[in-house]
Biopython code that builds the backbone (N, CA, C, O; Angstrom):
import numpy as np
from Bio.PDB.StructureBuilder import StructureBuilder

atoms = [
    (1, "UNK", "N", (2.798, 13.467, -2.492)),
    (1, "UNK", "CA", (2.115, 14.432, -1.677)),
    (1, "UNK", "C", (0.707, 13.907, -1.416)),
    (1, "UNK", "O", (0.006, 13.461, -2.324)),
    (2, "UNK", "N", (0.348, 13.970, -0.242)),
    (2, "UNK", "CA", (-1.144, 13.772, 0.212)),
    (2, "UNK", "C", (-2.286, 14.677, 0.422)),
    (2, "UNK", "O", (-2.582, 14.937, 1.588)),
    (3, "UNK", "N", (-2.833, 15.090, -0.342)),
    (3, "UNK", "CA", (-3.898, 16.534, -0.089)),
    (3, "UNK", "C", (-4.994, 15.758, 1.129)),
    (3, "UNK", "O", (-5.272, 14.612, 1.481)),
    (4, "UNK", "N", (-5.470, 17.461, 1.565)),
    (4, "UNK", "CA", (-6.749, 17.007, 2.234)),
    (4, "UNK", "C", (-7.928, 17.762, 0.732)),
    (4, "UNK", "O", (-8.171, 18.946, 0.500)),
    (5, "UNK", "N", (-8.390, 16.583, 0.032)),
    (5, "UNK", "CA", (-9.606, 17.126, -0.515)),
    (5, "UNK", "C", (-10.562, 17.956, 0.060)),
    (5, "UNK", "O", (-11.406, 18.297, -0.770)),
    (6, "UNK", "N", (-10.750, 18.428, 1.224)),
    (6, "UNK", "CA", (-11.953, 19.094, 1.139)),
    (6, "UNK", "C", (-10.978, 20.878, 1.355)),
    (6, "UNK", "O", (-11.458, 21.936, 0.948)),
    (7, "UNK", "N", (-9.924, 20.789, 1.902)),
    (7, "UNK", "CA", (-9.075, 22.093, 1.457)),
    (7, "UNK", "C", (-8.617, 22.535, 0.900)),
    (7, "UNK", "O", (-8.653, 23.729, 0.602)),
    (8, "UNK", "N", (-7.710, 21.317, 0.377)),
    (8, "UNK", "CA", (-7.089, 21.119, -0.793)),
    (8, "UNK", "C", (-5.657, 21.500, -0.374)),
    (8, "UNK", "O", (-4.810, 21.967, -1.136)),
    (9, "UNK", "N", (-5.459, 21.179, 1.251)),
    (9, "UNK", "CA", (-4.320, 21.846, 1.834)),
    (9, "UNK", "C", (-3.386, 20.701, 1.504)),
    (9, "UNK", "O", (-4.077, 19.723, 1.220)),
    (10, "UNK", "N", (-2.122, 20.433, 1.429)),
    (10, "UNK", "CA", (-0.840, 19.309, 1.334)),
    (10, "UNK", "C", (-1.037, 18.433, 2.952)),
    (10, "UNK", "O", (-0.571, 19.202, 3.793)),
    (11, "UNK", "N", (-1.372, 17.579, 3.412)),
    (11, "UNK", "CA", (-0.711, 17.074, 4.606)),
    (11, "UNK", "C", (0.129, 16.671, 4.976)),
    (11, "UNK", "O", (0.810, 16.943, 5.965)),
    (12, "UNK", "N", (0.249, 15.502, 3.752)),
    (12, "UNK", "CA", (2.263, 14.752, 3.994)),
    (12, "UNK", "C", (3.049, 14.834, 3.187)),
    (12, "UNK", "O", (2.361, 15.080, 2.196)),
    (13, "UNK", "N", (4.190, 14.801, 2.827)),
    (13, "UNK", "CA", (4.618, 14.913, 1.587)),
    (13, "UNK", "C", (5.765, 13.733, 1.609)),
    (13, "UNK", "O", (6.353, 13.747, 2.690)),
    (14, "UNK", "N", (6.132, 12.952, 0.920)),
    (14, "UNK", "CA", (7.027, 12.047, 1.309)),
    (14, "UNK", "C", (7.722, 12.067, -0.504)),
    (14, "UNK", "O", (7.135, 12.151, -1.583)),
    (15, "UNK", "N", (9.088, 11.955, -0.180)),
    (15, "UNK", "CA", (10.144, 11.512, -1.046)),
    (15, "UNK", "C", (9.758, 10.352, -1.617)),
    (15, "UNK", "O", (9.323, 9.552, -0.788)),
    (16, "UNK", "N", (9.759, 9.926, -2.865)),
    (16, "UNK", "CA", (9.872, 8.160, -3.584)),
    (16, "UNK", "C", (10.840, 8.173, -4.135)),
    (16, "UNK", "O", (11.237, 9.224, -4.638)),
    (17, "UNK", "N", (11.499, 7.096, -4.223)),
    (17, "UNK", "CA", (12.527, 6.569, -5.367)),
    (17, "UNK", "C", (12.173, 6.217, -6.762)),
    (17, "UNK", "O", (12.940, 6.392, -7.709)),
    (18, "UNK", "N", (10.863, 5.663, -6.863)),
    (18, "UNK", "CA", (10.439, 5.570, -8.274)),
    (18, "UNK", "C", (9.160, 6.451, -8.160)),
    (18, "UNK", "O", (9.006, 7.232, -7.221)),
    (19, "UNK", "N", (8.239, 6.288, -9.169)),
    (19, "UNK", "CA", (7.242, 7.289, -9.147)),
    (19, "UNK", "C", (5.576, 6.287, -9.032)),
    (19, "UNK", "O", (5.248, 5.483, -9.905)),
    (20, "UNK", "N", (4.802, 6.560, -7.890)),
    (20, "UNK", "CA", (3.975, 5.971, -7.628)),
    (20, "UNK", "C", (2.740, 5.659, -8.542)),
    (20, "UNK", "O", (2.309, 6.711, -9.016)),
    (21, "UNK", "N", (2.091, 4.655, -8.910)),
    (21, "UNK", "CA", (1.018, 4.186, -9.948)),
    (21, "UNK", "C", (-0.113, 4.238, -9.577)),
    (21, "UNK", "O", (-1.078, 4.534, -10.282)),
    (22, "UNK", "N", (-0.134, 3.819, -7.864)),
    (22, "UNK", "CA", (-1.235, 3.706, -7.296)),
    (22, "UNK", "C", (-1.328, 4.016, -5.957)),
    (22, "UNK", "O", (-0.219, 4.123, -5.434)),
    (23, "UNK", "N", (-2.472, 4.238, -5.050)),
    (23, "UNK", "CA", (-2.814, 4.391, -3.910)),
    (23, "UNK", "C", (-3.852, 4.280, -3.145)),
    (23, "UNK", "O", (-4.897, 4.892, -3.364)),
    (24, "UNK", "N", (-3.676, 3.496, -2.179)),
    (24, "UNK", "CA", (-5.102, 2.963, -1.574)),
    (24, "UNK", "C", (-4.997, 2.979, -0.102)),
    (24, "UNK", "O", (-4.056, 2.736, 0.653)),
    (25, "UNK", "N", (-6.443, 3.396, 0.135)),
    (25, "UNK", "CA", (-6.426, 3.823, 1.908)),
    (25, "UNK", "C", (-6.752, 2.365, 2.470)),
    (25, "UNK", "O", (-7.664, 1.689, 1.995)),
    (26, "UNK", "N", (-6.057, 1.994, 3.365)),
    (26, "UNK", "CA", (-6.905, 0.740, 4.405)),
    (26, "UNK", "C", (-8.316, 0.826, 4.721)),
    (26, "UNK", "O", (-8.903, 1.727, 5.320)),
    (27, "UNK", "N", (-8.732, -0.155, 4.270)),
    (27, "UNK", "CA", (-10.561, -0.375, 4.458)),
    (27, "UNK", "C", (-10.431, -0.503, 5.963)),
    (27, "UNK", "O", (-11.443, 0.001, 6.451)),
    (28, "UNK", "N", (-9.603, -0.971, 6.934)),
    (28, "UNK", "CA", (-9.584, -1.507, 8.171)),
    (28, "UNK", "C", (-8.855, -0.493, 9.310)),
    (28, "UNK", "O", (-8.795, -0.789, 10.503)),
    (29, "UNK", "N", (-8.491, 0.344, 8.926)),
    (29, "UNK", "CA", (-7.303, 1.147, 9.534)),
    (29, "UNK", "C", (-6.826, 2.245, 8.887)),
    (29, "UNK", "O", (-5.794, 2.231, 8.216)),
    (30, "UNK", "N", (-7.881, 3.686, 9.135)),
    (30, "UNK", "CA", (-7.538, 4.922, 8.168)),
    (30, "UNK", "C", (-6.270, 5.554, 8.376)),
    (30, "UNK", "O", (-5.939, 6.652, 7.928)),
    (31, "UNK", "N", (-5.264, 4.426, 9.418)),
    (31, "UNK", "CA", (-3.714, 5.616, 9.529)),
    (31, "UNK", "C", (-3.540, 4.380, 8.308)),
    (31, "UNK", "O", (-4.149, 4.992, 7.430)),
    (32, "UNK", "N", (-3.198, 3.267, 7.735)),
    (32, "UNK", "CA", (-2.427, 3.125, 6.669)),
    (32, "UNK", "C", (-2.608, 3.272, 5.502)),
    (32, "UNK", "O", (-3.700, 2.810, 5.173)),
    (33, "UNK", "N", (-1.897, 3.827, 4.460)),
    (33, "UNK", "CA", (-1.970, 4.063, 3.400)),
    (33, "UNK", "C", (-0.952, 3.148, 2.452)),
    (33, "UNK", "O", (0.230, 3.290, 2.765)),
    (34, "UNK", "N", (-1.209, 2.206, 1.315)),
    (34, "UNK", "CA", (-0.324, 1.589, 0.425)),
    (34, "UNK", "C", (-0.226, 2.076, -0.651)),
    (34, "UNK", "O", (-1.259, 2.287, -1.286)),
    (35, "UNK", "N", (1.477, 2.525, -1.389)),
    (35, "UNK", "CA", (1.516, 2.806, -2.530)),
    (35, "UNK", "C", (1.896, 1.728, -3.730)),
    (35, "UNK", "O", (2.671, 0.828, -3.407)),
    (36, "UNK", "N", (1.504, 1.750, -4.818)),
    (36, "UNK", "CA", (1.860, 0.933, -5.801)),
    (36, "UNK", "C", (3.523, 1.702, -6.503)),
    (36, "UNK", "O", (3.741, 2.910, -6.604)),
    (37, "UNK", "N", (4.255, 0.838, -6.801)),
    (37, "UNK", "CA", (5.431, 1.846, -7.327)),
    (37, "UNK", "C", (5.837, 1.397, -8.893)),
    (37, "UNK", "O", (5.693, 0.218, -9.217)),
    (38, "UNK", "N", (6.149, 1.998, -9.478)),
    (38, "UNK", "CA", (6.188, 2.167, -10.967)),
    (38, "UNK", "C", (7.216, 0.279, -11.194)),
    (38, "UNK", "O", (7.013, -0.747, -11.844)),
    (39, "UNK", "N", (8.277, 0.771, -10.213)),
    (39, "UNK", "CA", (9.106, -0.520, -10.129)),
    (39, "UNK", "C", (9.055, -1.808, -9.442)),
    (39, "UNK", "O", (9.969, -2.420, -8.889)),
    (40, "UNK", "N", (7.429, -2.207, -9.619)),
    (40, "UNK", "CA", (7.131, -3.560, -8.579)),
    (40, "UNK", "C", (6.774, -3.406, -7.190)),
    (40, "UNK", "O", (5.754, -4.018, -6.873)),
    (41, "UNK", "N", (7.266, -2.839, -6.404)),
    (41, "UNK", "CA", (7.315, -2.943, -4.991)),
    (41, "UNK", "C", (6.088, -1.592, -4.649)),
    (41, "UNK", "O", (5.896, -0.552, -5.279)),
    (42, "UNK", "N", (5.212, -2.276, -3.045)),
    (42, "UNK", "CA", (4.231, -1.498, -2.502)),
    (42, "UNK", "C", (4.830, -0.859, -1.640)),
    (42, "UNK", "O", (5.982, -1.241, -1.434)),
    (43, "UNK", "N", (4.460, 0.008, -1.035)),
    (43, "UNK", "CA", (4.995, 0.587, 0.330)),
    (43, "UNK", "C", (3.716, 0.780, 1.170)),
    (43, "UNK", "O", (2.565, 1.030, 0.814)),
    (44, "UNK", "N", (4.266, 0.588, 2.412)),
    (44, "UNK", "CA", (3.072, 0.738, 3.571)),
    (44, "UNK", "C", (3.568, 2.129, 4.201)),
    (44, "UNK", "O", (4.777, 2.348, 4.288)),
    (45, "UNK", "N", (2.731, 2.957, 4.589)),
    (45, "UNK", "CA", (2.961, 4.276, 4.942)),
    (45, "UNK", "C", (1.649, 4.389, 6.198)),
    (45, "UNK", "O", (0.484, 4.578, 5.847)),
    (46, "UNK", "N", (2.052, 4.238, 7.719)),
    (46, "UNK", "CA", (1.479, 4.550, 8.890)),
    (46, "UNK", "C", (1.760, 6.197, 8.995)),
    (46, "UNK", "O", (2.833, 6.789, 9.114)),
    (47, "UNK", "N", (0.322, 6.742, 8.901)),
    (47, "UNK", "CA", (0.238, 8.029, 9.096)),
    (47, "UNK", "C", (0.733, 8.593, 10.242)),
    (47, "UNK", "O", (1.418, 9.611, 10.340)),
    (48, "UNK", "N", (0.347, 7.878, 11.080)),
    (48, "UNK", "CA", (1.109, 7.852, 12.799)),
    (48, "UNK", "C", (2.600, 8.352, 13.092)),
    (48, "UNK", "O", (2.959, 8.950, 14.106)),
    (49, "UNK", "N", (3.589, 7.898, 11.736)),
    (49, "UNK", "CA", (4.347, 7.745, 11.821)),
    (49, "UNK", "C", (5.229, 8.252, 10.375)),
    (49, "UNK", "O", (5.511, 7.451, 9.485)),
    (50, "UNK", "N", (5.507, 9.360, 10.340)),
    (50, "UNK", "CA", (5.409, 9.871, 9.096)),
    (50, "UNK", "C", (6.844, 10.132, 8.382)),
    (50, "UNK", "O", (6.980, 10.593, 7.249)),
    (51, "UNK", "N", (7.955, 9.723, 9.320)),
    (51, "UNK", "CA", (9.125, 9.616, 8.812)),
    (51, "UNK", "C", (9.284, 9.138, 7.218)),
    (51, "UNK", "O", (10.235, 9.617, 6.600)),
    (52, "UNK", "N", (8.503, 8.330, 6.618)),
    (52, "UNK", "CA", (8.773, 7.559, 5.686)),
    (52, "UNK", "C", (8.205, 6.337, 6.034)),
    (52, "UNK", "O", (7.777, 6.037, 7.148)),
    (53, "UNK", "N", (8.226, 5.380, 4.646)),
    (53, "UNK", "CA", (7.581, 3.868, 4.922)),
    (53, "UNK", "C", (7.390, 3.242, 5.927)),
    (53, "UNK", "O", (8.443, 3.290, 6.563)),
    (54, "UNK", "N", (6.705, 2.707, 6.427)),
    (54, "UNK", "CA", (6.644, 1.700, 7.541)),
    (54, "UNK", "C", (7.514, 0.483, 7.238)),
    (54, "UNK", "O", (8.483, 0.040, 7.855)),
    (55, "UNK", "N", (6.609, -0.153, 5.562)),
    (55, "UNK", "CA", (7.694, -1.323, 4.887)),
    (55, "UNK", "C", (7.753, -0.915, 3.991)),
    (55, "UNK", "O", (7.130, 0.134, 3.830)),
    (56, "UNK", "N", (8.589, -1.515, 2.764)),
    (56, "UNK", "CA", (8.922, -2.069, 1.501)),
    (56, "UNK", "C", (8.915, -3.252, 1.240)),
    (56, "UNK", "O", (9.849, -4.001, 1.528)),
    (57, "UNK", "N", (7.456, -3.746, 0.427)),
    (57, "UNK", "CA", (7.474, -4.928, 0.267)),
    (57, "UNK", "C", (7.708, -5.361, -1.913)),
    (57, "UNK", "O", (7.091, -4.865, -2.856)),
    (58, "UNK", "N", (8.460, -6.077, -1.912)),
    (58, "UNK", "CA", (9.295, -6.391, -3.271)),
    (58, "UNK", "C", (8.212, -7.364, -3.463)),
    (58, "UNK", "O", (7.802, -8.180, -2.637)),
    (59, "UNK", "N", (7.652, -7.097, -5.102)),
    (59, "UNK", "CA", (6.900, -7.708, -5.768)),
    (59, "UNK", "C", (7.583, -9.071, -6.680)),
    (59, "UNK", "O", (8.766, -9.035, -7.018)),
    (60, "UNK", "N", (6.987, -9.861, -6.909)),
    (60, "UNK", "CA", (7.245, -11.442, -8.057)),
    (60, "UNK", "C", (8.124, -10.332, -9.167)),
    (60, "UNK", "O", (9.345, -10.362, -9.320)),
    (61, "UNK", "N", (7.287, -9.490, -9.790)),
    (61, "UNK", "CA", (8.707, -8.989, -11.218)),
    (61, "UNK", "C", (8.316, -7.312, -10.838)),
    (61, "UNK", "O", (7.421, -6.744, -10.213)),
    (62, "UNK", "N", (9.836, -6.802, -11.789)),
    (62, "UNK", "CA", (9.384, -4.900, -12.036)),
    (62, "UNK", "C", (8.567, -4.434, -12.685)),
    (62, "UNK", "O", (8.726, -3.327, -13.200)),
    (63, "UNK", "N", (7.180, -5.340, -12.879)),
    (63, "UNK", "CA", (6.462, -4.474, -13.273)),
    (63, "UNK", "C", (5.819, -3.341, -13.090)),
    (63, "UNK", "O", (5.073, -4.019, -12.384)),
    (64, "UNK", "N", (5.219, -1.917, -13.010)),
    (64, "UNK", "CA", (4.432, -1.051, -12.045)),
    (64, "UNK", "C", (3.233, -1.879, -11.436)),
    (64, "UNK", "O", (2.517, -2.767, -11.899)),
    (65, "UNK", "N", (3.282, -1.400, -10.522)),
    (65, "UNK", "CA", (1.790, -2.103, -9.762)),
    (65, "UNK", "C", (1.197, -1.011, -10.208)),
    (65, "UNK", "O", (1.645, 0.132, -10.111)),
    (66, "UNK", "N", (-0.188, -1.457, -10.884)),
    (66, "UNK", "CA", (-1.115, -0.746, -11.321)),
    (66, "UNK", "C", (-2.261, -0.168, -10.212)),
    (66, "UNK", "O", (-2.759, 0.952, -10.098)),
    (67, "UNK", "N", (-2.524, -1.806, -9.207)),
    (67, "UNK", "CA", (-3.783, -1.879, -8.301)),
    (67, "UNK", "C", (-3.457, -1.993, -6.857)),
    (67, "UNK", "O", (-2.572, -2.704, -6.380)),
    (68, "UNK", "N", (-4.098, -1.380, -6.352)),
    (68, "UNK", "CA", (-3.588, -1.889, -4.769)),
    (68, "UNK", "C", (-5.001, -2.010, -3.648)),
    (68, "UNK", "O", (-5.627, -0.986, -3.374)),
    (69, "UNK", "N", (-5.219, -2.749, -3.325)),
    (69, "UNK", "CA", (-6.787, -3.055, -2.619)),
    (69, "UNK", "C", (-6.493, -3.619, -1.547)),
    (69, "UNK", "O", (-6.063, -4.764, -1.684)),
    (70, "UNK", "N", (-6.610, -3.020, 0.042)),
    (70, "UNK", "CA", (-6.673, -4.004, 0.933)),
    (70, "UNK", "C", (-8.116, -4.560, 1.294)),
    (70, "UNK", "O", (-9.136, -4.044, 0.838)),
    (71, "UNK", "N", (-8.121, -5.752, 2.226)),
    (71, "UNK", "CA", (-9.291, -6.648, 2.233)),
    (71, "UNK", "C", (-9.682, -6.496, 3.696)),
    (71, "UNK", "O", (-9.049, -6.112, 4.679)),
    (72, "UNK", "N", (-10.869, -6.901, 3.529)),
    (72, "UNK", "CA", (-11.625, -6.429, 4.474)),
    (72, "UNK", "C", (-11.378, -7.626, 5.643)),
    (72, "UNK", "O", (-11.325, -8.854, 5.578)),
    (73, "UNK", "N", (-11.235, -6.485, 6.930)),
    (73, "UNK", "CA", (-11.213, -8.174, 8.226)),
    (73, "UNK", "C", (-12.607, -9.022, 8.585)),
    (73, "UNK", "O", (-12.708, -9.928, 9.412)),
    (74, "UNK", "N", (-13.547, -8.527, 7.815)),
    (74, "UNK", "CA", (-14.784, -9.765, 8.204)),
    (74, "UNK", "C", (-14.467, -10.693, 6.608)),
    (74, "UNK", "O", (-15.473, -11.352, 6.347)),
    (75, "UNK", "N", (-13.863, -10.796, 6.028)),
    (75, "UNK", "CA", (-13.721, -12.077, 5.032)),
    (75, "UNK", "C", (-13.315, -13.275, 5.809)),
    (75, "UNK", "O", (-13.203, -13.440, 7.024)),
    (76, "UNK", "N", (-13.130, -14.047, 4.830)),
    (76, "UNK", "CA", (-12.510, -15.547, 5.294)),
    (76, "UNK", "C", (-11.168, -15.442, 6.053)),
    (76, "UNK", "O", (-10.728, -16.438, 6.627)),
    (77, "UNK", "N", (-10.381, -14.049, 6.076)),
    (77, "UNK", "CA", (-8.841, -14.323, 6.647)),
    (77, "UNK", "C", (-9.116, -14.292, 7.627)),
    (77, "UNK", "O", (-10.140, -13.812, 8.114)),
    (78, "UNK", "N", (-8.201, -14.832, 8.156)),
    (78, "UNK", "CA", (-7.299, -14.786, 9.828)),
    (78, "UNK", "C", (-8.207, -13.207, 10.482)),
    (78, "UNK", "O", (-8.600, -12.239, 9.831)),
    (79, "UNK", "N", (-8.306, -13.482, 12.021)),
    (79, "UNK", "CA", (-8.894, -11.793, 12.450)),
    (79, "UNK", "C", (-7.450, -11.286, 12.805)),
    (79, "UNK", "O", (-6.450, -11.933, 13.117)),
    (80, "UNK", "N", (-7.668, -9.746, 12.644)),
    (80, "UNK", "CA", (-6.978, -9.206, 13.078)),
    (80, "UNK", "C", (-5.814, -9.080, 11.945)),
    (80, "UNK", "O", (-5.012, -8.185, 12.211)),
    (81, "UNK", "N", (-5.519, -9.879, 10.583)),
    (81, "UNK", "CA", (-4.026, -9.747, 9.926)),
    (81, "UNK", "C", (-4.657, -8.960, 8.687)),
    (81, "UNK", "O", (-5.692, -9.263, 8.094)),
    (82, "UNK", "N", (-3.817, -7.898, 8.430)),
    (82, "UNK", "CA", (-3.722, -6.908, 7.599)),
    (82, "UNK", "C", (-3.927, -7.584, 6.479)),
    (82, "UNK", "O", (-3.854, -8.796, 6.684)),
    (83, "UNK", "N", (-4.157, -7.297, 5.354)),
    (83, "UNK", "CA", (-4.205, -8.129, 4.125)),
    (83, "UNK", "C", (-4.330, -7.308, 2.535)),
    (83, "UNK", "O", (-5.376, -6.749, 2.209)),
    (84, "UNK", "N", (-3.424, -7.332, 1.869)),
    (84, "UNK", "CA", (-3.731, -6.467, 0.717)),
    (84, "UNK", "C", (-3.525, -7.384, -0.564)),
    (84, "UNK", "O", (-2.689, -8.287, -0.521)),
    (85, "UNK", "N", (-4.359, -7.132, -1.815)),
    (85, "UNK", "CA", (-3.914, -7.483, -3.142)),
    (85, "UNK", "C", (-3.214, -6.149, -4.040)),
    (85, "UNK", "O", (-3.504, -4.964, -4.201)),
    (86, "UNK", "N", (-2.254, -6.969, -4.459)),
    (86, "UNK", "CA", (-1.570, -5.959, -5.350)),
    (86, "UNK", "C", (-1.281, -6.172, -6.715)),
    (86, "UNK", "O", (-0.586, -7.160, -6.956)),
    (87, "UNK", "N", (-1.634, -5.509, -7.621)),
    (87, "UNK", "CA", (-1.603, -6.081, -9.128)),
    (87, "UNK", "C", (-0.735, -5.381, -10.213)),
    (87, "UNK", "O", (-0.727, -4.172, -10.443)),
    (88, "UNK", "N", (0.110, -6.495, -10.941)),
    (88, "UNK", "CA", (0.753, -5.286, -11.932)),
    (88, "UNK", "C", (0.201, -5.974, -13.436)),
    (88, "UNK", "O", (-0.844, -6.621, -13.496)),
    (89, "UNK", "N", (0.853, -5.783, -14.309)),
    (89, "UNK", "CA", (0.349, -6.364, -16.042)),
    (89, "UNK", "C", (0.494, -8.047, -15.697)),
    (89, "UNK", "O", (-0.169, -8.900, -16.288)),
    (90, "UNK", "N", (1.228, -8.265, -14.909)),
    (90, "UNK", "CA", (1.184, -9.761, -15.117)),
    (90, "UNK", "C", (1.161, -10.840, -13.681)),
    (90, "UNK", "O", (1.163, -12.069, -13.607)),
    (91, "UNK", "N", (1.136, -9.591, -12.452)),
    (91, "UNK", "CA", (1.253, -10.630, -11.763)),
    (91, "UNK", "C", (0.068, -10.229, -10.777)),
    (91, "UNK", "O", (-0.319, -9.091, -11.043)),
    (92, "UNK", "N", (-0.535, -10.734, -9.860)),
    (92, "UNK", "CA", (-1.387, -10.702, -8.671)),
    (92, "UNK", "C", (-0.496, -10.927, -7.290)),
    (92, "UNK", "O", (0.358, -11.812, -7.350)),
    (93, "UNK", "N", (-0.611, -10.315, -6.263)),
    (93, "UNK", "CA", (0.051, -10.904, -5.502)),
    (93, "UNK", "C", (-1.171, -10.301, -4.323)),
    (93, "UNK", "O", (-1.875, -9.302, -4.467)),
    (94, "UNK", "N", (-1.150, -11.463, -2.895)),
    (94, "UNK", "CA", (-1.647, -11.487, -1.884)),
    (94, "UNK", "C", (-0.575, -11.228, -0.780)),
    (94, "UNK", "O", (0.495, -11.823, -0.912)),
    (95, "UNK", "N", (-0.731, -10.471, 0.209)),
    (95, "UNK", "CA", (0.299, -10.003, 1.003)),
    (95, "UNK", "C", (-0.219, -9.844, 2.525)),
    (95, "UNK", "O", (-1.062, -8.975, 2.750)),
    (96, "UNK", "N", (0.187, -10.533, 3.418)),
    (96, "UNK", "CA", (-0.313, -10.377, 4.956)),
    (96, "UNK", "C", (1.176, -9.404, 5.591)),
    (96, "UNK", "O", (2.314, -9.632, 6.002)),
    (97, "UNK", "N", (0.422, -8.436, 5.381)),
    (97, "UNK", "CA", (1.493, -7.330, 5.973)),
    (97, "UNK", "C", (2.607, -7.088, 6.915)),
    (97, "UNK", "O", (3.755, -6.654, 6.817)),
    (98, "UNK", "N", (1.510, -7.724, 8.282)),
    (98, "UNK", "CA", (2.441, -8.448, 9.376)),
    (98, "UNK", "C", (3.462, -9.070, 9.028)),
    (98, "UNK", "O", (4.469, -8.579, 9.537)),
    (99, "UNK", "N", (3.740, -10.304, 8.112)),
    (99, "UNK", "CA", (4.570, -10.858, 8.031)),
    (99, "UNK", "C", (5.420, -10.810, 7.009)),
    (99, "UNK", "O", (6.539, -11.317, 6.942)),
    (100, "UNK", "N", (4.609, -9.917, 5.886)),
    (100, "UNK", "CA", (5.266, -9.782, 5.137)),
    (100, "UNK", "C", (5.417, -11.024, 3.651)),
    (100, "UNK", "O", (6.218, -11.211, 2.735)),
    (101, "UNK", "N", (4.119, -11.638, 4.137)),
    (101, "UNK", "CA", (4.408, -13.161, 3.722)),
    (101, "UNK", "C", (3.702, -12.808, 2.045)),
    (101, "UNK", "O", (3.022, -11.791, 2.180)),
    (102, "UNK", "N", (3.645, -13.297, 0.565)),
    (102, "UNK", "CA", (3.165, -12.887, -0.451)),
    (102, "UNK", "C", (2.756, -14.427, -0.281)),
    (102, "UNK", "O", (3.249, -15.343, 0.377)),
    (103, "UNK", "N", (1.105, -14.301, -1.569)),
    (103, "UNK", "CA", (1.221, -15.750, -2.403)),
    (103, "UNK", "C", (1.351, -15.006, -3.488)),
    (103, "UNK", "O", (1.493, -15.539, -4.589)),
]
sb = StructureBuilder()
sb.init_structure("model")
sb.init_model(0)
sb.init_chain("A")
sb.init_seg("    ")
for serial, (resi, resn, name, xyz) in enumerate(atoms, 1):
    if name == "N":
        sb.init_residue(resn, " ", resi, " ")
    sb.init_atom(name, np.array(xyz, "f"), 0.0, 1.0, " ", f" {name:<3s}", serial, name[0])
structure = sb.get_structure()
């Protein structure tokens, strides 16, 4: 469920399959939202578009992702490509959204 803090009204409410660890708003783009999931994998959630996930992206192991931080587009990346770090107990992973691509 997504509150609006200053009402404290529900806005979205979306179904998970596992139970979420973490959540982080896009520094670059306030419709996306990424969840961390207990079982490895992030989800991208376009507010725009509220059916459910945009993606499911599958992490290196099942660990819970603890952290989820996207990066800012004036860094060193590419302009314009989405970019998030995602962290669980043992792994780091870098993720260009667009493609879906991890290091």
């Amino acid at each position: 469920m997504l509150l609006d803090m200053r009402s404290r009204q529900s806005m979205f409410n979306f179904e998970l399959q596992v139970p979420a660890w973490s959540c982080s708003w896009d520094l670059n783009n306030s419709h996306y939202i990424y969840a961390g999931l207990q079982n490895g994998c992030v989800l991208v959630f376009d507010m725009c578009q509220t059916a459910g996930p945009m993606k499911s992206l599958v992490g290196l192991t099942r660990n819970p992702v603890h952290t989820v931080h996207s990066l800012s587009q004036t860094s060193s990346l590419s302009s314009g490509v989405k970019t998030i770090l995602s962290a669980s107990a043992i792994d780091l992973c870098q993720w260009n959204i667009d493609s879906e691509e991890r290091h």
